[in-house]
N, C-alpha and C positions, 0 to 999 in steps of 0.2 A: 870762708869756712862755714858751714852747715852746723844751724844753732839750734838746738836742745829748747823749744819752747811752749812744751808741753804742759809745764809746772808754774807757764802763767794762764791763769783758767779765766781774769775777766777785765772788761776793760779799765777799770779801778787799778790793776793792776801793772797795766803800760800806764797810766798816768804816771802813778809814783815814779816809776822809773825813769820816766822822760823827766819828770821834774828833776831829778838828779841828777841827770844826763847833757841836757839843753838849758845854755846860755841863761839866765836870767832875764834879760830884756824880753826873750822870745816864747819862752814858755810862758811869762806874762802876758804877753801878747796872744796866744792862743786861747788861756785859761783866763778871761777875764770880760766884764760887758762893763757898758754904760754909767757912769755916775755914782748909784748905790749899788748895782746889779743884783736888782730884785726883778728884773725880768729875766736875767742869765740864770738866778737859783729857781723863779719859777717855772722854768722850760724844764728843767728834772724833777722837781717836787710833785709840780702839776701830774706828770707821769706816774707817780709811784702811786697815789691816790687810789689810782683807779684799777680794780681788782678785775681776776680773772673765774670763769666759773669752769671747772673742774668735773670731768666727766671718764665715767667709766664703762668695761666691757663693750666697747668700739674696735672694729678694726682699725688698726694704728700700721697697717703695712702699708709700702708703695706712697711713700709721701713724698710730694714736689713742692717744693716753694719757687719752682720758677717763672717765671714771668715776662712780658716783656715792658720795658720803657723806650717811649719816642723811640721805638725801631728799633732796640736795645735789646736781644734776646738774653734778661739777665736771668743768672740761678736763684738770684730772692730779689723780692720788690727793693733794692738798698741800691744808692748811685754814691758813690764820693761826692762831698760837697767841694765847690771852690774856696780856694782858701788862699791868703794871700800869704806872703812871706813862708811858703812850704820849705823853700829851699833854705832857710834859715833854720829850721827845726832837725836838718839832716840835711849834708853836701849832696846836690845835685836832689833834694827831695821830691819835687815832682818828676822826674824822670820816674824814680824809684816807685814814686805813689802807683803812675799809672802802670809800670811794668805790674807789680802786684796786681791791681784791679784789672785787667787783662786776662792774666795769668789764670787766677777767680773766677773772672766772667760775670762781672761789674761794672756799670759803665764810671769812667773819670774824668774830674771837668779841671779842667782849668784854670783858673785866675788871672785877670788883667795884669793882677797885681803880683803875678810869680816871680821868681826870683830864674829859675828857667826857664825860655823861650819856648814858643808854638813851635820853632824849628827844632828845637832842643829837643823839645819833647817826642817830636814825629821821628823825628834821628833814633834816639833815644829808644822805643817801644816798636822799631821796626816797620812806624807808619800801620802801627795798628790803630783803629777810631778811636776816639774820645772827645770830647765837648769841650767847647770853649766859654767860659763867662765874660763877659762884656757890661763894663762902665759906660757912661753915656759922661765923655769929657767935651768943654767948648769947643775945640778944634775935631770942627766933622771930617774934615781931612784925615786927621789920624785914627780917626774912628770907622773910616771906610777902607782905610789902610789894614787896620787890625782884620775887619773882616774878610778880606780879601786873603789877607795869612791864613787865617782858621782856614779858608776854603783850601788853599794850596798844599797845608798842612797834613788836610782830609779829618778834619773835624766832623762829626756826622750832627752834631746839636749846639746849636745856641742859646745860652742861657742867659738873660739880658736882667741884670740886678735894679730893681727900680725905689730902694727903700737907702740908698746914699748919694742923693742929691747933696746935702752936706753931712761932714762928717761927725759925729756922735762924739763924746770927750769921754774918752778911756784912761782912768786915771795913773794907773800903772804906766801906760806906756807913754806918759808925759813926763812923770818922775824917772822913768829908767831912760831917758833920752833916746827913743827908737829909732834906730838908722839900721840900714842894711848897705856895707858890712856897718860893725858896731866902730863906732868912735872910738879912738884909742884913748881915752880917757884913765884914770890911775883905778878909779871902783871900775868899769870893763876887763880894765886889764888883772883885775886879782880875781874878778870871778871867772873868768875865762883860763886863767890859770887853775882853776877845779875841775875845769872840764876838755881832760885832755881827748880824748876819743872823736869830740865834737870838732876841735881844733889840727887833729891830724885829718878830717876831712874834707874840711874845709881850706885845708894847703893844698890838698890832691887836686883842687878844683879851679875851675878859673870864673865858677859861677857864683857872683860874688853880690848882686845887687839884681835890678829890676829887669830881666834879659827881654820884655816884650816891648819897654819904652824908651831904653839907652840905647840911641843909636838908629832910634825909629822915628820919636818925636822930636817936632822941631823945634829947636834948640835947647836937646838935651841929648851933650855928647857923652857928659860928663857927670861924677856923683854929686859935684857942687851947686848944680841947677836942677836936681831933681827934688828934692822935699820941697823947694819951693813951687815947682812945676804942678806939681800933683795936688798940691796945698790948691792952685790955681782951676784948675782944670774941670776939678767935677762941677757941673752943670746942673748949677739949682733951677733952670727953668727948662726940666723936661718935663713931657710932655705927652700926651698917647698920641700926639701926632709924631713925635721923634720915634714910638713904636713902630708905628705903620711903616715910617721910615726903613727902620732898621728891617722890618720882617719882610718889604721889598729889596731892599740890596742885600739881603741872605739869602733869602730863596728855600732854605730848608726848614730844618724842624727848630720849633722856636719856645723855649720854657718861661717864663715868665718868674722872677724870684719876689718875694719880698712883700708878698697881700697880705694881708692882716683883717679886711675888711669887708663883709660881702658886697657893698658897693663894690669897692675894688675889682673885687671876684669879678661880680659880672661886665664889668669892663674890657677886665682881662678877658673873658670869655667873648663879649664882642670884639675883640681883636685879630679874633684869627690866631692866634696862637696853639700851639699844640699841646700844653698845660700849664700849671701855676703850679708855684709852689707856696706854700703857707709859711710865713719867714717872718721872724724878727732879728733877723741877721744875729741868731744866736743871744740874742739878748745885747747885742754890741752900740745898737743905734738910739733906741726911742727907750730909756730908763723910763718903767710904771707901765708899759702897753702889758696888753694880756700875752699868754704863752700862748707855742704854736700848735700846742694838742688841748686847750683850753676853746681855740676857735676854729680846728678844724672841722667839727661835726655841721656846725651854722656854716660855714664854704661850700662840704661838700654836699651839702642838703640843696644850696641856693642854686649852683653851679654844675654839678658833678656829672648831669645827665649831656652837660654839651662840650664839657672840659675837661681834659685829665688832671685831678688834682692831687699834689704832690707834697707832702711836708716836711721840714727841716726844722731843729731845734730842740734839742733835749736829751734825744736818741744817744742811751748808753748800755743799752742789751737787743740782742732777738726780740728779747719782751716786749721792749717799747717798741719794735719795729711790727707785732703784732698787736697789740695798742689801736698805734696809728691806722694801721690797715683796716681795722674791727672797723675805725672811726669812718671811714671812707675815703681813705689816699691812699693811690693805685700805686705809688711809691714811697719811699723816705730816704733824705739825703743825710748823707753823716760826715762832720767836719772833727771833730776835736776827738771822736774814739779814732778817728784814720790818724791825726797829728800826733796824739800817744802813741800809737801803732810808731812810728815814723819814726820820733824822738826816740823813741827807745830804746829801737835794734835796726833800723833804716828799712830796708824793703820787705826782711821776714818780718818785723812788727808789723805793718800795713798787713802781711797777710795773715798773720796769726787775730788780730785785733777783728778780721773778715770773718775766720776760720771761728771764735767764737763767738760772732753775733749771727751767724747762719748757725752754730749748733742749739745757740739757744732758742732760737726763731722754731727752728723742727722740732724741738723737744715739745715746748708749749704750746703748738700747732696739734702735736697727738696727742699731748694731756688733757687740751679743750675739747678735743672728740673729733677735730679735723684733719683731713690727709691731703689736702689741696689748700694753695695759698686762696686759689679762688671761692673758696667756701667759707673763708674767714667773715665775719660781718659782726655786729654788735652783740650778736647773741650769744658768744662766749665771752662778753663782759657781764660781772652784777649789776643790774639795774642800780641806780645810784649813786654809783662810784665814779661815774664818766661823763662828761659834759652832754650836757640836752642839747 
């Protein structure tokens, strides 16, 4: 049935919902970083700082925010971030994420760590393009396996996450004991008894755990060998030669996640790669590191003239998507406005959660005096406001 989603006007507004909506272990799981997560509230605060400068008597007709990314002819510089356990936040969720982001005319990435398959997904969206994210686990066997799927799938971008070698301590999701499905434990089971909408979806489905590793890696047939599997697996001794690696047996267009640091940058940029993205994995990883619109202007100063650079982290309007752009990133990815999107209303959320962060992008694109996303630059920020 066709939902009425006019009278939610901002992403603040799918969150509440979704937190209403979705499980407890899992909406923790999306709405939450590191240790204190004073890198998670810095990725928003750092944003709000920085003002915009307000200009009048402009032609404001005939305005485009379209763009392209890695080959991606999208309507605004904005890609879905990867995001792990999607399919937990709503039955069959990334299928759903990428039908919306398709739909739109957005590119969608995937997660290692989804809860629906590369096949699933390619099933699912009619074998329309989308991107695949990529872990760097011990076993290169399955990691040459995965890319092999992405290719068959018809992935057009790989997005190779380099900032979880190990994994960062989220404290929520230690105390809410996160498994995919949930434990049938007696506190699971009364909060899940709240959320019945969530629970009639999740029966419809048979997509119940990690579709890209059960059944693919070896020896994990089963949900009893997986938390320890993956506990195992990520590979604290990679490496920018495990890069070169991977961006020879991919062969396509290759993103780079997770820089923070112009070293980094130009590393990345010596790689051959086709962009970076500026990432503190949401603030999920390194509690105390700087936000990703705090460091993006020193990136794309270092970098920018020989690399596409790309930022993620904070982004919870148009606004901050022009922000970022002023800053110098030719895109920005969004994780947790798409998962309220998602949690909320399932695929019309993803696309209502799109629908107003492209309204608010064109609005304050003609308010600054600009009609082209390509004309956006620091000069519709106030001096002062915004990182040197």
């Amino acid at each position: 049935m066709a939902q009425n989603l006019s009278k939610i006007t901002t992403i603040e507004d799918l969150r509440v919902i979704a937190k209403r909506r979705v499980p407890r272990m899992f909406y923790d799981y999306a709405d939450s970083g590191a240790w204190t997560e004073s890198t998670y509230r810095a990725n928003e605060q750092d944003f709000q700082r920085i003002k915009l400068r307000q200009r009048v008597a402009v032609n404001m007709e005939g305005r485009s925010l379209r763009t392209t990314l890695a080959g991606f002819d999208a309507v605004m510089p904005v890609a879905i971030a990867p995001t792990g356990l999607t399919g937990m936040q709503h039955a069959d969720g990334e299928i759903l994420g990428a039908r919306a982001a398709a739909e739109f005319g957005v590119p969608f990435t995937l997660s290692t760590m989804s809860i629906c398959s590369l096949e699933d997904v390619a099933e699912g969206t009619g074998r329309k393009p989308f991107w695949f994210q990529l872990y760097v686990m011990r076993d290169r066997a399955f990691i040459e396996n995965l890319i092999d799927r992405a290719k068959a799938a018809g992935c057009t971008a790989l997005v190779l996450t380099l900032d979880l070698q190990i994994l960062g301590q989220r404290h929520k999701d230690i105390k809410n004991g996160l498994s995919a499905p949930p434990k049938p434990t007696l506190r699971n089971l009364v909060n899940l008894a709240t959320k019945p909408r969530w629970c009639l979806g999740m029966l419809g489905t048979r997509r119940r755990t990690f579709g890209n590793i059960v059944g693919h890696a070896k020896g994990v047939g089963d949900l009893s060998s997986l938390s320890s599997w993956t506990a195992e697996q990520f590979d604290p001794r990679l490496s920018w030669a495990d890069v070169e690696w991977i961006r020879q047996r991919w062969g396509g267009k290759l993103i780079l996640k997770g820089i923070l640091d112009v070293e980094d940058a130009r590393l990345a940029a010596d790689s051959g790669a086709d962009a970076l993205i500026v990432s503190n994995h949401g603030g999920r990883q390194l509690d105390g590191a700087q936000s990703s619109i705090a460091v993006l202007p020193s990136i794309a100063d270092a970098v920018g003239s020989r690399i596409d650079v790309w930022m993620d982290g904070g982004v919870r309007s148009g606004q901050d998507v022009l922000k970022a752009v002023a800053l110098g990133a030719k895109g920005v990815m969004i994780g947790r406005p798409f998962l309220y999107g998602l949690g909320a209303y399932g695929q019309a959320g993803v696309t209502r959660a799109l629908e107003i962060i492209y309204r608010e992008a064109d609005v304050t694109m003609a308010l600054c005096g600009r009609r082209n996303i390509s004309e956006v630059d620091r000069s519709i920020l106030v001096p002062g406001t915004y990182p040197a």
